[in-house]
Each structure stands twice: as C-alpha cells, then as structure tokens.
C-alpha positions as CSV (number, residue, x, y, z in Angstrom):
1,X,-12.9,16.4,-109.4
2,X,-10.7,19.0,-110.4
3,X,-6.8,19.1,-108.9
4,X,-7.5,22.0,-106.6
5,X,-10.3,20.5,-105.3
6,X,-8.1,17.2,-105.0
7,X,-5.3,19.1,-103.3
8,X,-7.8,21.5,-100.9
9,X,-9.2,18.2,-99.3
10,X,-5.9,16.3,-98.6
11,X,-4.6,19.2,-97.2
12,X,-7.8,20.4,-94.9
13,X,-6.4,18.1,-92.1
14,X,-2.7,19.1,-91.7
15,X,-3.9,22.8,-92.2
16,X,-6.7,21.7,-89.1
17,X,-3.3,20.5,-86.9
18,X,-1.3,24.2,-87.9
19,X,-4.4,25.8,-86.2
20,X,-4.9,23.8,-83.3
21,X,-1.3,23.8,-82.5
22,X,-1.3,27.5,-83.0
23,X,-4.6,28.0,-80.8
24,X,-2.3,25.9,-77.7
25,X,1.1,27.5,-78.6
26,X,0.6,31.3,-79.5
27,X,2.3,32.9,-77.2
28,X,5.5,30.8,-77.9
29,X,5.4,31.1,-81.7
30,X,5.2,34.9,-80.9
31,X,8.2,34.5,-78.6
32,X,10.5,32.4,-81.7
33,X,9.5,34.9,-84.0
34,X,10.5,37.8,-81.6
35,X,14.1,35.9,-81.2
36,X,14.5,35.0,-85.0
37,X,13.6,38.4,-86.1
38,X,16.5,39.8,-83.1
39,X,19.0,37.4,-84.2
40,X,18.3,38.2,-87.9
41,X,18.7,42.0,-87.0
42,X,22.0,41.8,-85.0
43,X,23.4,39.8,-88.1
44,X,22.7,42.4,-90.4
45,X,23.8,45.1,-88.0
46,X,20.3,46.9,-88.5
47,X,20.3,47.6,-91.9
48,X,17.3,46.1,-92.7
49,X,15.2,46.6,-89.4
50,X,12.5,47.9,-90.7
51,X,11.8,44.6,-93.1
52,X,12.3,42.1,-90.3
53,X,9.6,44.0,-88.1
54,X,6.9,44.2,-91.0
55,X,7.8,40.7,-91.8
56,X,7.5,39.9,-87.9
57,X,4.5,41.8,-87.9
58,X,2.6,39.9,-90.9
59,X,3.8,36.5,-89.6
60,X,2.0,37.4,-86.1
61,X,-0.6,38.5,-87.8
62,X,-0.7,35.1,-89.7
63,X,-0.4,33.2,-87.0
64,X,-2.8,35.1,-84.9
65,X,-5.5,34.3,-88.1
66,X,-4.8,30.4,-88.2
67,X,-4.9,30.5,-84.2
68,X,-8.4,32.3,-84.4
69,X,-9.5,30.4,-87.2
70,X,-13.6,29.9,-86.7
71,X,-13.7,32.2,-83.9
72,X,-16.1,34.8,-85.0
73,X,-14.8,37.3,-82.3
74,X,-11.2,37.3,-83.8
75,X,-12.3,39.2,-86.8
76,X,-16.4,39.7,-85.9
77,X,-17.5,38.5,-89.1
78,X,-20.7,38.9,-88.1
79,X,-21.1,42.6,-89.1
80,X,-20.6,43.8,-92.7
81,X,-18.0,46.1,-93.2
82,X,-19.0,49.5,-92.9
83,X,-18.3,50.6,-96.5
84,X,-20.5,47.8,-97.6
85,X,-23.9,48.1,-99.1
86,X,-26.7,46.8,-97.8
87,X,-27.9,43.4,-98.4
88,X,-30.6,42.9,-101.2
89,X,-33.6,41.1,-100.4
C-alpha cells in the first residue's frame, strides 16, 4: 500500500464526522462564518471587503459540498454536463 492510500483510509472516518456534523449544523456554520467574516471587515475598516465575501462565499460553498456529500440532488450527478460528449458504447 502506497502512503496516500495509507493516509486516504485513516482519514475517511474523521472526514465522515466533518460531514455529518455539517449535514446537523449548517445553518450555524453559515451563521459563524457570517460573524467572523463581519468582525474581520470592521477590523480592517473595509479595505479588504471584497476578499472576506469571496472567501465567505467559497467556505459556504465548501461547507455546503461536505454537508451534501452523497446526496445526488446537491449537485445532480446524475446528468452529464451538457458540454459533455456522449457516452461510447
């Protein structure tokens, strides 16, 4: 067994616990990261607004990914993209 594949199974439980408690705690992760990203703001006087709300917005959207982890609906992975060609059989 190589080291990745060493590492990728002792971490496959913890990474199990991150998306279950993200699945029962979404809404207040979304709420921290809507204060931190305020408090970070007021701090800097809004000179850097714009980075904290991308780097709000890609945290969210990180969260939101480990909290929908496995639900097909989330991301409908059941359609190919559209660009995609079609499968060969």
């Amino acid at each position: 067994m190589g080291l990745m594949h060493n590492l990728k199974a002792k971490l496959s439980p913890a990474k199990d616990k991150v998306s279950d408690f993200a699945q029962r705690h979404e809404e207040q992760v979304h709420h921290g990261l809507d204060k931190a990203a305020k408090a970070v703001d007021e701090r800097t006087k809004g000179k850097y607004s714009n980075k904290i709300q991308s780097g709000t917005g890609k945290a969210k959207g990180a969260m939101d990914r480990l909290a929908h982890k496995g639900d097909d609906t989330a991301t409908d992975r059941s359609t190919p993209p559209p660009d995609a060609p079609p499968p060969t059989t």
